[in-house]
C-alpha positions as CSV (number, residue, x, y, z in Angstrom):
1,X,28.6,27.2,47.0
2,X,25.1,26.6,47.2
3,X,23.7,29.2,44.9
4,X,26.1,27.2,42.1
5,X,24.5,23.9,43.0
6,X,21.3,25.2,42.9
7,X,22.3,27.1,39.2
8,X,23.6,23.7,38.2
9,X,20.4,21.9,39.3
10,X,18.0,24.9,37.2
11,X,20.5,24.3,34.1
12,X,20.4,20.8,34.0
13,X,16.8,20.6,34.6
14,X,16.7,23.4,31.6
15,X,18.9,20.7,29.6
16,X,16.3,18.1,30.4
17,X,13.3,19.7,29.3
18,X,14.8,20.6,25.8
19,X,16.4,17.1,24.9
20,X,13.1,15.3,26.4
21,X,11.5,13.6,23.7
22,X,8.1,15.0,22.5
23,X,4.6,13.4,22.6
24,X,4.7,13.8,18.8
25,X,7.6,12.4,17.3
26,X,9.4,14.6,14.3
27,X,9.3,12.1,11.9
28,X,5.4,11.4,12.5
29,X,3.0,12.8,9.9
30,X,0.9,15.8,11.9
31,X,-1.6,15.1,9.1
32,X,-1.9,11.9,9.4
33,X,-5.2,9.9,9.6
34,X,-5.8,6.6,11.7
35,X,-6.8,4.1,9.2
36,X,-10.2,3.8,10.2
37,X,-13.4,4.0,7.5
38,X,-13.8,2.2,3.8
39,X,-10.1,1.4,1.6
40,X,-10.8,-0.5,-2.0
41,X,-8.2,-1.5,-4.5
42,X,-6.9,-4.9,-4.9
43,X,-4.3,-7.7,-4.4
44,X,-2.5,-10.4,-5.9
45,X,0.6,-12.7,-6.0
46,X,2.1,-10.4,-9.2
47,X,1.5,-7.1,-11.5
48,X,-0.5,-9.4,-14.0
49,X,-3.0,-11.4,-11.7
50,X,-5.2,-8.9,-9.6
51,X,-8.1,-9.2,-7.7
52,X,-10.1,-6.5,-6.1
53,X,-10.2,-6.2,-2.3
54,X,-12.4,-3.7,0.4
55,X,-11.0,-2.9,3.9
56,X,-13.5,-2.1,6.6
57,X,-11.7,-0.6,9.6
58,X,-12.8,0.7,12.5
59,X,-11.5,2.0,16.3
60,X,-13.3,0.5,19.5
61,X,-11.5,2.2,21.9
62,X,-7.8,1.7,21.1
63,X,-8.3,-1.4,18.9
64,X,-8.2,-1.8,15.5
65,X,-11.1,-4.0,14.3
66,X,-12.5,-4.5,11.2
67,X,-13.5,-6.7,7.7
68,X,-11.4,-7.7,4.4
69,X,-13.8,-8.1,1.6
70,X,-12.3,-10.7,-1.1
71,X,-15.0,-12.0,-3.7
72,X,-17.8,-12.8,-1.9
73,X,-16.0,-13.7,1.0
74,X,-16.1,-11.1,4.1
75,X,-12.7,-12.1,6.3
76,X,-12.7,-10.6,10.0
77,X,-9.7,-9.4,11.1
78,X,-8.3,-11.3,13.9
79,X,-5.3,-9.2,15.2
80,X,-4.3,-5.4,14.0
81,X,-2.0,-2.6,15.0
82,X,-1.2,0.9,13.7
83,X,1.7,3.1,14.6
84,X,1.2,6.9,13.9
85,X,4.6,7.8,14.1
86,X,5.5,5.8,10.9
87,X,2.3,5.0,9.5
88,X,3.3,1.2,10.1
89,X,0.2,-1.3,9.9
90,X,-0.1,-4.6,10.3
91,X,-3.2,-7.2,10.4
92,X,-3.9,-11.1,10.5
93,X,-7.0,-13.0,9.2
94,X,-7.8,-16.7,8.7
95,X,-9.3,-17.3,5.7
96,X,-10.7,-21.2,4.0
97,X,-8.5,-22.7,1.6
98,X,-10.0,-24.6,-2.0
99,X,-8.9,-27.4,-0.1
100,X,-11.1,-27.0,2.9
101,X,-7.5,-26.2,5.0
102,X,-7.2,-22.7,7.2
103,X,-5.0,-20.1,5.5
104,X,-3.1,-17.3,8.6
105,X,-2.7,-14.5,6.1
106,X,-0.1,-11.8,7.5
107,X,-0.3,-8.1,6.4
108,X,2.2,-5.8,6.6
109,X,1.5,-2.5,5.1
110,X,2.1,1.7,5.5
111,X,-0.6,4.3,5.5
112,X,0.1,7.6,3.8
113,X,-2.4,10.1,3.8
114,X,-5.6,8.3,2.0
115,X,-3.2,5.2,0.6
116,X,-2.1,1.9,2.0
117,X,0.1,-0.3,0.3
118,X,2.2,-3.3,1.6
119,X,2.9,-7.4,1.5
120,X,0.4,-10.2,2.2
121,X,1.6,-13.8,3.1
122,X,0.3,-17.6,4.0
123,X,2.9,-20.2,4.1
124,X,5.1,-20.1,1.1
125,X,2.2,-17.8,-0.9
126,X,3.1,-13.2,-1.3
127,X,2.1,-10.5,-3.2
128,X,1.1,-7.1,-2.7
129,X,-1.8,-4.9,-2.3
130,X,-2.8,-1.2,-2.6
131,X,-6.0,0.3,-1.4
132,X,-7.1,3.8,-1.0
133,X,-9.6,5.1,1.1
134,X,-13.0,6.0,0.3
């Protein structure tokens, strides 16, 4: 009786190890890159009005940190996040308004390989960007 307990407790710990979930998920990119260094492209509300945009990004320790370059403005990036296993990004910046007024931009965007693309927002304004890095 106790050599079957003992069998049962060696299976199951068998069963355990095999369904236990991995350190790198299957659906993450081994090849992927964290978004750190130089992105350039551009932005805009629509297809037709464009402006070019750089993204500095950088890791201190296991923070995302970095710059958006719009015009001659250089915006720092207030908040930012990056998961590997989907290539899901996300950053916040303030930026000044024409009318003197803070604008909270919200990004959310995807990293694949050497290109991010995704949706900008600040109170009832969107659009898109796409920036690849350099």
């Amino acid at each position: 009786m106790k050599r079957n307990a003992v069998c049962l407790a060696i299976v199951l710990l068998l069963l355990a190890a095999c369904t236990a979930k991995t350190a790198t998920p299957e659906n993450q990119n081994p090849n992927q890159k964290p978004p750190g260094g130089t992105w350039s492209g551009d932005y805009g509300p629509d297809s037709y009005r464009r402006e070019p945009i750089k993204v500095e990004l950088r890791w201190e320790g296991s923070n995302l940190r970095g710059t958006i370059q719009a015009g001659v403005r250089d915006l720092e990036i207030k908040k930012a996040s990056f998961k590997p296993e989907t290539g899901a990004i996300t950053m916040e910046f303030d930026a000044q308004g024409n009318n003197g007024q803070t604008l909270h931009y919200k990004i959310d965007g995807k990293v694949e390989g050497n290109v991010m693309k995704g949706t900008w927002s600040h109170d009832d304004q969107r659009g898109d960007f796409r920036v690849s890095r350099q």
